[in-house]
C-alpha positions in Angstrom: -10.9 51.3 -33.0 -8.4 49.5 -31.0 -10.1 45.8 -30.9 -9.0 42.7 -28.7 -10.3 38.6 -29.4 -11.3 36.8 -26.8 -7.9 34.7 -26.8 -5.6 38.3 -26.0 -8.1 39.2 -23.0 -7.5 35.6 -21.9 -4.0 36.0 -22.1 -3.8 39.8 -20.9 -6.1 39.0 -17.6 -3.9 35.6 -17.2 -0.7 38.3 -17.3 -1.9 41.0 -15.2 -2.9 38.4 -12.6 0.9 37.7 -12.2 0.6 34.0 -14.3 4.4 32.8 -15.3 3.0 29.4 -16.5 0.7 27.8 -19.1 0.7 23.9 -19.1 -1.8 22.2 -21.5 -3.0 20.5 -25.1 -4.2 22.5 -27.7 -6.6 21.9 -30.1 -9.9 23.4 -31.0 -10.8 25.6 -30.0 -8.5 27.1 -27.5 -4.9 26.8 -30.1 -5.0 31.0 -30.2 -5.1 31.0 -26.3 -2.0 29.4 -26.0 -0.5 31.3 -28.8 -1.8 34.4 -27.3 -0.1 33.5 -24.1 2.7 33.4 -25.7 2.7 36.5 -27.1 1.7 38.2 -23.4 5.2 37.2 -22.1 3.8 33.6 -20.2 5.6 30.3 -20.9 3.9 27.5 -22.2 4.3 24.4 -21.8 2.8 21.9 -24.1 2.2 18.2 -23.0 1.6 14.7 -24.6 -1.3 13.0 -22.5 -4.5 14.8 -21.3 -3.9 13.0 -18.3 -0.8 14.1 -17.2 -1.6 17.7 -18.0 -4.3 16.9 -15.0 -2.0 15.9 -13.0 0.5 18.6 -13.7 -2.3 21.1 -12.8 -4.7 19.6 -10.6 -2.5 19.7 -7.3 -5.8 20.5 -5.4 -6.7 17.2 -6.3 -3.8 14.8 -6.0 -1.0 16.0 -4.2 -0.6 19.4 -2.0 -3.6 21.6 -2.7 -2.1 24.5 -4.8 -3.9 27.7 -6.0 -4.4 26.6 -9.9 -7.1 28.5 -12.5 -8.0 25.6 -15.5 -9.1 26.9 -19.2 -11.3 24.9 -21.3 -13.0 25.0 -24.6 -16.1 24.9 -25.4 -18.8 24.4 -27.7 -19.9 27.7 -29.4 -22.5 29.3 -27.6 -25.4 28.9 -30.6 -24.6 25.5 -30.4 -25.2 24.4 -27.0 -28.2 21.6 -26.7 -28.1 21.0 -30.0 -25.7 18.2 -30.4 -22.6 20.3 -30.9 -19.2 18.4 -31.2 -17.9 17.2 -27.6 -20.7 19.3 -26.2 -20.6 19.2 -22.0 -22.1 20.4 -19.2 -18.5 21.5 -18.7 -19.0 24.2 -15.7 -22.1 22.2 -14.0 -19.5 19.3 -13.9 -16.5 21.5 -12.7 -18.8 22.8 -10.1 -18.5 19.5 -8.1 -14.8 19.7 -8.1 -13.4 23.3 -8.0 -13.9 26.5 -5.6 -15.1 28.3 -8.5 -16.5 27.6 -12.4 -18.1 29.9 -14.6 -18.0 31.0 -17.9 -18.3 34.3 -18.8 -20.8 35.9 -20.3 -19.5 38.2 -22.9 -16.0 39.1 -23.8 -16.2 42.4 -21.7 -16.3 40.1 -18.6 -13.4 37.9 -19.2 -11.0 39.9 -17.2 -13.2 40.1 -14.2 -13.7 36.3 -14.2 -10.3 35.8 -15.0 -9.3 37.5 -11.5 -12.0 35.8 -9.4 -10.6 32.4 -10.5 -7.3 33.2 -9.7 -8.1 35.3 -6.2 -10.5 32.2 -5.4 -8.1 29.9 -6.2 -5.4 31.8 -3.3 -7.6 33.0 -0.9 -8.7 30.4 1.9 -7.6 26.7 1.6 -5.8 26.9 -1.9 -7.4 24.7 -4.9 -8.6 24.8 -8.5 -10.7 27.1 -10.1 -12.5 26.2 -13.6 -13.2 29.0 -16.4 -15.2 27.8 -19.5 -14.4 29.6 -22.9 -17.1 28.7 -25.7 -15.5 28.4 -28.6 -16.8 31.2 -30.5 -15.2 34.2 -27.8 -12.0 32.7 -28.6 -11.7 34.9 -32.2 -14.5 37.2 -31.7 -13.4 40.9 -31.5 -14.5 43.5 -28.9 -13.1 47.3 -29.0 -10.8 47.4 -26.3 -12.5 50.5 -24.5 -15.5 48.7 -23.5 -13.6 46.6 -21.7 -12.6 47.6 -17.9 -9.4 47.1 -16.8 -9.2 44.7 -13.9 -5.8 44.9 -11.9 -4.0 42.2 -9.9 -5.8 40.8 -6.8 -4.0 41.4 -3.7 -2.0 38.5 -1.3 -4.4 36.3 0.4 -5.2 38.4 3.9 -3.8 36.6 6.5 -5.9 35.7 9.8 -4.6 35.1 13.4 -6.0 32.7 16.1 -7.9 33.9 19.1 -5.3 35.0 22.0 -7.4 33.2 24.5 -7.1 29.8 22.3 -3.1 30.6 22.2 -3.3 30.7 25.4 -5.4 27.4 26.3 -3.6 25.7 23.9 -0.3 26.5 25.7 -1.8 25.7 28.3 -2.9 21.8 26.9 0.7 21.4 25.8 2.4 22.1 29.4 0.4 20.0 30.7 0.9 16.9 28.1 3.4 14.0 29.4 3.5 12.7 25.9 3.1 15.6 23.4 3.6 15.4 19.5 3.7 17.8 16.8 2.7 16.3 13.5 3.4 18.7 10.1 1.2 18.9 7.9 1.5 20.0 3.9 -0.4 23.0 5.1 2.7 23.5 7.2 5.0 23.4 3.8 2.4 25.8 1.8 1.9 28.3 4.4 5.6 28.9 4.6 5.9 27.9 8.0 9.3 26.9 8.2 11.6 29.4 10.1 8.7 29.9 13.2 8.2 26.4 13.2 11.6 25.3 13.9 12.2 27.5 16.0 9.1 26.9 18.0 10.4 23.4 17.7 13.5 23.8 19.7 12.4 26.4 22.0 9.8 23.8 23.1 11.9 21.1 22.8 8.7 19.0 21.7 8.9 15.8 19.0 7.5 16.0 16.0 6.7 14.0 13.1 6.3 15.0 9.2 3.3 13.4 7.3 4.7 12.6 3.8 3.6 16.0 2.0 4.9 18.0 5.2 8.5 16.4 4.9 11.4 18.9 4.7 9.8 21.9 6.1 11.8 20.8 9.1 14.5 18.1 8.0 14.3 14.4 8.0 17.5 14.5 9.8 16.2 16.9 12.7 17.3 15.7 16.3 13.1 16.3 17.4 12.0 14.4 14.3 10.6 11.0 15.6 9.7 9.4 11.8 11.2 6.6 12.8 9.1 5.5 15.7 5.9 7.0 13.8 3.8 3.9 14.7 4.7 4.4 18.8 4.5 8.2 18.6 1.0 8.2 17.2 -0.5 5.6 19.6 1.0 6.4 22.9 0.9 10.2 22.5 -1.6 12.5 24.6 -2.2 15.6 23.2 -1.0 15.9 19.4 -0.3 19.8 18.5 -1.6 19.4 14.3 -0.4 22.2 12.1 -2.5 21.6 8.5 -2.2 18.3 8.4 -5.7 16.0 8.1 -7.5 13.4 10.1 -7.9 11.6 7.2 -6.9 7.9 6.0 -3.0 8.9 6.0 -3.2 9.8 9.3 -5.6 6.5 10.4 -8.3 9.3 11.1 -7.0 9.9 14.3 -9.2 7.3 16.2 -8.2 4.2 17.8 -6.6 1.6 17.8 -3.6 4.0 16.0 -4.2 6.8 18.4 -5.0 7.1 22.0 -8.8 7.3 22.5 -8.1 10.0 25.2 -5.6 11.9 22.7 -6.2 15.9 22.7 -5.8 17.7 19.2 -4.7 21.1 19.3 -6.1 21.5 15.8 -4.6 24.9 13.0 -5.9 24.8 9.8 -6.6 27.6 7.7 -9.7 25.9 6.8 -13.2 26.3 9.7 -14.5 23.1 7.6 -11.8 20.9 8.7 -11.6 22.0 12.4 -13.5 18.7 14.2 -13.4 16.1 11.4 -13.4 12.6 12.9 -12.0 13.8 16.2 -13.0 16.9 18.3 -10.0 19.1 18.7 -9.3 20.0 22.5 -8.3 23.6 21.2 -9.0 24.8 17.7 -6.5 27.4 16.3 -8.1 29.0 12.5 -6.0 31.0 10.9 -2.9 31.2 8.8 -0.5 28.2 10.0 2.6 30.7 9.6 1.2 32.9 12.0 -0.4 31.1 14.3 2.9 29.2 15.0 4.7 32.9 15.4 1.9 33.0 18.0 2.4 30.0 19.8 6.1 30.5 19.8 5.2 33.8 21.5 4.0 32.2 24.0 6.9 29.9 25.1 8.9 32.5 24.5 6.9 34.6 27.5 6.8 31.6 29.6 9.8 30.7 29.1 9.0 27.0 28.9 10.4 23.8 27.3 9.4 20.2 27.0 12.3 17.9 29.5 14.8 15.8 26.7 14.8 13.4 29.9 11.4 12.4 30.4 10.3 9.2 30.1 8.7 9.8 27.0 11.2 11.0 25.1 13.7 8.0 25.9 10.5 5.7 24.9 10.5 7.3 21.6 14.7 7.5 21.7 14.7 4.1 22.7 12.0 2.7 19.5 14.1 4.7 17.1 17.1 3.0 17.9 15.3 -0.6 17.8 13.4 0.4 14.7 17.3 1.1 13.5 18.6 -2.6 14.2 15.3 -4.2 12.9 15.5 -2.1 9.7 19.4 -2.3 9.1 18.5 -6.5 8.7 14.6 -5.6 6.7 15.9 -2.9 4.4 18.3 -4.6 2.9 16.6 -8.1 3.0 13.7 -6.1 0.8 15.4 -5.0 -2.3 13.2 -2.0 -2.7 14.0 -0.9 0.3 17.8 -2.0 0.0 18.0 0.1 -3.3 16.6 3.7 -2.3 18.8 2.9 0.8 21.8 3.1 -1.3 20.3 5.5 -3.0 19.6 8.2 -0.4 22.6 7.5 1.4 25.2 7.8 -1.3 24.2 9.6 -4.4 21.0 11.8 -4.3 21.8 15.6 -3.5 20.4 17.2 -0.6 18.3 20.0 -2.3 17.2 17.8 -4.7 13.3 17.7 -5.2 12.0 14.6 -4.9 8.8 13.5 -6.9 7.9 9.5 -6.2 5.0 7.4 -6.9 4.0 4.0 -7.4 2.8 1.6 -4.8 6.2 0.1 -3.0 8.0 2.6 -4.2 6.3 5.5 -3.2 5.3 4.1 0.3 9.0 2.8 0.8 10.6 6.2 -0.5 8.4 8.3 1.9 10.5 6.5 4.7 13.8 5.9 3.1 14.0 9.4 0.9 15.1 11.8 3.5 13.9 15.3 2.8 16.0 18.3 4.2 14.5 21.5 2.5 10.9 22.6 2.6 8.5 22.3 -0.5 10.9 19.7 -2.1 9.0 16.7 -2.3 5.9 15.5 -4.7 3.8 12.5 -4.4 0.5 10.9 -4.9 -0.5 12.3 -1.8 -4.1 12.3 -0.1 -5.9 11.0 -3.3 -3.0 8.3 -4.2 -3.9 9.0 -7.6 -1.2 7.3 -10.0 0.2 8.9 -12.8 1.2 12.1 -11.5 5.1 11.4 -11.1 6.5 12.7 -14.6 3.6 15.7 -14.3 5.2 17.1 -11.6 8.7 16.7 -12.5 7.9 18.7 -15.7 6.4 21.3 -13.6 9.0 21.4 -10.9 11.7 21.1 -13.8 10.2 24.5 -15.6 9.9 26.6 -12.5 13.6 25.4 -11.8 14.9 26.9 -14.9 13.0 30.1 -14.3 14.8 30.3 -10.8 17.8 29.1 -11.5 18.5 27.6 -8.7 20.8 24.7 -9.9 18.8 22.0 -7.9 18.3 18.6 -9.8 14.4 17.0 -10.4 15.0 13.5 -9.5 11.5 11.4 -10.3 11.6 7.5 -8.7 9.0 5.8 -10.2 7.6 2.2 -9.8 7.6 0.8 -13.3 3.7 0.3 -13.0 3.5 4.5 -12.5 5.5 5.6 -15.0 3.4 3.6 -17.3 0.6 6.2 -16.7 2.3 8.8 -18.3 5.6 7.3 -19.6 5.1 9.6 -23.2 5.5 12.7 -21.0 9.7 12.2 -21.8 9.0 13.6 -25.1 8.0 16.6 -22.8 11.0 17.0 -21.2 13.4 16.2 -24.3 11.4 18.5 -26.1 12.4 21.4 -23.6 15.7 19.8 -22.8 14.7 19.5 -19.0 17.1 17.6 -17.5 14.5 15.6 -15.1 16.3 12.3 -13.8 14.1 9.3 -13.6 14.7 6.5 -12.1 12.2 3.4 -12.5 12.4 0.8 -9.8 11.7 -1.8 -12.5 10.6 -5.5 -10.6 8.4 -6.1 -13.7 5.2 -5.6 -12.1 2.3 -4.1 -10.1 3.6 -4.8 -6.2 5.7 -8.2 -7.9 6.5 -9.5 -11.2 7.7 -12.4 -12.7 11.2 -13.1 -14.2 11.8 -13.7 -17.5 11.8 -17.2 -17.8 8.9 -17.7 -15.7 7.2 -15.4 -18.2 7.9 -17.9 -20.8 7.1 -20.5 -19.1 3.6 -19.4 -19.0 3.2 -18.2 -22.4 3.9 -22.1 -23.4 1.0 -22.9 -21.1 -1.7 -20.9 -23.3 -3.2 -17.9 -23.4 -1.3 -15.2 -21.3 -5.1 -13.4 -21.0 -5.7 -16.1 -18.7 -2.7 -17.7 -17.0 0.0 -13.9 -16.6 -1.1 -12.8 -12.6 -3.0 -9.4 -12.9 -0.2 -7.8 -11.5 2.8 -8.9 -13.8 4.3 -6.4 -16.2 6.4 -7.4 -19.4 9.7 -8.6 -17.9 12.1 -6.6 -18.3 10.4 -4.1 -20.3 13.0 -1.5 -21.8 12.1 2.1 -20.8 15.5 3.2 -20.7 15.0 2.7 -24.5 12.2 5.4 -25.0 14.0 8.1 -23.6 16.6 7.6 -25.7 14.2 7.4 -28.8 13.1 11.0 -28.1 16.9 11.6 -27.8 17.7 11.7 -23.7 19.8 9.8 -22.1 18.9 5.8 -21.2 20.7 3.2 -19.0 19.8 -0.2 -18.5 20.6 -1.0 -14.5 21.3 -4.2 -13.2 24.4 -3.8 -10.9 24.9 -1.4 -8.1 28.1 0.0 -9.9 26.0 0.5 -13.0 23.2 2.6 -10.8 26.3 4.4 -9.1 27.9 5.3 -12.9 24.3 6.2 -14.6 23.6 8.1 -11.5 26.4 10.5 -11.4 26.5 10.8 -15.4 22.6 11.9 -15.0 23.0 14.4 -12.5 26.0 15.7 -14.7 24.0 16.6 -17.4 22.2 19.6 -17.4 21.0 19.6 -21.0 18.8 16.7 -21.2 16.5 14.2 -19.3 17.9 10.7 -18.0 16.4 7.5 -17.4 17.9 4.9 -14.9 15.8 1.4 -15.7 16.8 -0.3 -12.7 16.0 -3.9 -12.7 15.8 -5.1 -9.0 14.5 -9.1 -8.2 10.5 -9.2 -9.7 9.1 -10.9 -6.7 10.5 -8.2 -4.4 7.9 -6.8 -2.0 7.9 -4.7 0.7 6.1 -6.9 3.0 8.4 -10.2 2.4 11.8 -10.7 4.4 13.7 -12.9 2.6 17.4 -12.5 1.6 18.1 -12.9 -2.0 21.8 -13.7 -3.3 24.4 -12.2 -5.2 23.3 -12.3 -9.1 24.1 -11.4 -12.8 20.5 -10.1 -13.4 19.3 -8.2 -10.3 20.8 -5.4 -7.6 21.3 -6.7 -3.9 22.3 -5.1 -1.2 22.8 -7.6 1.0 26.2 -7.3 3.4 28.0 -10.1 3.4 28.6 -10.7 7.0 23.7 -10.3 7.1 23.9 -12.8 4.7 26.4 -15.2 7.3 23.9 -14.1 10.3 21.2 -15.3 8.5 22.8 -18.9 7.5 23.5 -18.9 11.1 19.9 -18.6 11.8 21.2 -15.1 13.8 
């Protein structure tokens, strides 16, 4: 007899369904899985914080809705309702969450279950799928023969749009004065890239990139109206919306941020979404790749382009530049905004992926982070969840290495995120991944206090009572527990220091860096005040804005 456990069929099914990566804890009962992953050729990656694992994983929930199957343990099956250690109503609960959770029911059906999570999880609008493992299939034994061989489930199929609603929505688009194209993440995980920018500049139409759909055409693009965002979503007439959402990020598509009279040309892979919050003028299902291959079809047969001299397009030129001026004086009067200024425009590589969260500093980077390459940037996303930042960079880091691609992770954290799941560099130095984070440090959630204001209020009493909710430990020294799991630290304060740790980071291929870069606490993106030259703090202030100002200019 040639038997199997439980744990090989997991890892063999995992294998044959094409799985490169394992990301998790271990611990009872599901320590042989990972082993036996292992041993079936897939990496694993082992984490420090539940949490983070979550967040490395769950992209369905927090960031950009990726196919993902999630193992857990299990009581043991003669154990369930009778009080059984961490006992759960594991798949009931999963079930609210995830396209698909089951458990199988013997160890003969692991393989089939195994593919439907992973299919599930591809097939349609991507997300998580949930397989339960009781703790007693993990080491039990089944002869091998009884077991049928389940092989790798095919590419999603991929669907086209109605050519009548190609046509129409055309059609719509000719006939728009002030059109848009906003792109989507659904834009950046359909692959969409090469047919969309060429539809792009065949039609000669503006478009604008929500923050998970930036770099599928880059931030840099002539067409790409970022910078008058605000104007292009309120004064435009028919919006053309490849896989992006009507949701919060996007002010639901209802007044007073869009026109009430706006037409949505709405593709999504998804017949759920088509006519949330607003009813689409022209709704396109289908895979976004293709339906954009359609639609450049189409212009391509008509011959048609959008005018670069119409009146809308110099009110949108026009509000870009002013946006310019305004932000040239704001950005640098806000030191967040001052420092991933510098940042972008001097030291970041172009192909590196971005991953950024935290409350300024995610919000602040979406703008001032330019992205040039598709599928290079990670954030909170949709959900806004904090915590995912070092997650992702672990997970971007690992497929990096696999690819080789020589492209640098560069993580910008607020100080309050990368508390979340600051233990997470013991990941990375563990595996030597050379992530680079940088923590935008102003000793607080939104603002901190400075040092000595901090110890002014500890001789006032309890902290409990008197600290602001929002205030951090000044000065906290993160760059000091990278380097106590043996990666590289460096305490920022100058913009020569950033420039120095920066480049001796991005060097350094063998091991994680940390850049703790103390900026002024009470910085916040919503205050324009200019802040002075100092010993302690980075600003970015040009001399001769600083004279304007004093001039009252």
């Amino acid at each position: 007899m040639d038997e199997v456990t439980g744990a090989q069929l997991i890892a063999e099914s995992l294998k044959a369904q094409k799985v490169e990566y394992m990301f998790g804890i271990v611990g009872v009962p599901v320590i042989e899985v990972a082993m036996a992953a292992q041993a079936a050729g897939i990496k694993y990656v082992g984490m420090r914080n539940e949490q983070a694992v979550k967040h490395l994983l769950l992209f369905c929930y927090t960031a950009i809705y990726l196919p993902v199957v999630v193992i857990g343990g299990s009581a043991d099956r003669n154990q369930e309702t009778a009080g059984a250690f961490q006992e759960f109503p594991q798949v009931e609960t999963c079930r609210l969450y995830s396209k698909f959770s089951a458990r199988p029911s013997s160890l003969e059906a692991i393989p089939s279950v195994i593919e439907k999570a992973v299919r599930t999880s591809m097939y349609g609008r991507p997300g998580a799928c949930y397989v339960d493992i009781a703790g007693d299939m993990v080491n039990a034994k089944v002869d091998r023969s009884d077991v049928r061989v389940v092989s790798c489930c095919p590419s999603p199929p991929v669907s086209l749009a109605h050519h009548g609603a190609i046509t129409e929505a055309i059609s719509v688009l000719k006939a728009a004065k002030r059109p848009l194209v906003i792109i989507g993440k659904g834009a950046a995980y359909g692959r969409a890239e090469t047919a969309l920018r060429e539809f792009v500049e065949k039609s000669g139409l503006p478009f604008l990139p929500t923050p998970m759909g930036k770099g599928v055409l880059p931030d840099d693009h002539p067409n790409c109206v970022a910078a008058a965002r605000s104007r292009a979503l309120l004064q435009a007439d028919v919006v053309l919306l490849l896989g992006a959402r009507l949701n919060w990020i996007l002010h639901f598509g209802l007044p007073p941020r869009f026109d009430p009279d706006v037409k949505i040309i709405q593709v999504d892979l998804c017949a759920e979404e088509i006519g949330n919050n607003v009813k689409p003028a022209v709704a396109l299902l289908g895979d976004i790749n293709s339906i954009v291959t359609q639609l450049l079809g189409g212009v391509r047969n008509d011959g048609w382009k959008y005018p670069s001299d119409t009146e809308w397009w110099n009110t949108l030129k026009d509000k870009i530049a002013a946006n310019a001026k305004i932000s040239k004086i704001v950005y640098y009067c806000i030191i967040i905004y001052a420092f991933l200024s510098f940042l972008h425009l001097q030291l970041l590589p172009h192909d590196c992926i971005i991953v950024s969260e935290g409350a300024n500093t995610m919000d602040i980077g979406r703008t001032m982070l330019n992205n040039y390459l598709p599928r290079h940037r990670l954030d909170a996303g949709t959900f806004g969840t904090m915590g995912v930042g070092l997650g992702f960079a672990i997970a971007a880091a690992a497929v990096e290495r696999s690819e080789n691609k020589n492209q640098r992770i560069v993580c910008v954290e607020g100080d309050s995120a990368f508390g979340f799941s600051g233990m997470e560099v013991e990941t990375m130095c563990r595996y030597n991944l050379p992530v680079v984070i940088i923590v935008v440090n102003n000793n607080g959630i939104y603002s901190g206090v400075d040092p000595e204001t901090w110890k002014e209020m500890a001789k006032m009493g309890d902290l409990t009572s008197i600290a602001p909710p929002v205030t951090l430990l000044p000065e906290a020294r993160y760059d000091e527990v990278m380097t106590a799991f043996g990666g590289r630290g460096f305490l920022v304060r100058t913009v020569e220091e950033l420039r120095s740790a920066l480049q001796l980071s991005l060097s350094d291929w063998e091991r994680p860096s940390l850049l703790n870069v103390l900026i002024d606490p009470s910085s916040d993106r919503k205050q324009l005040r200019v802040r002075f030259s100092s010993l302690s703090h980075i600003y970015l202030v040009p001399p001769q804005e600083v004279a304007q100002k004093r001039d009252g200019q």
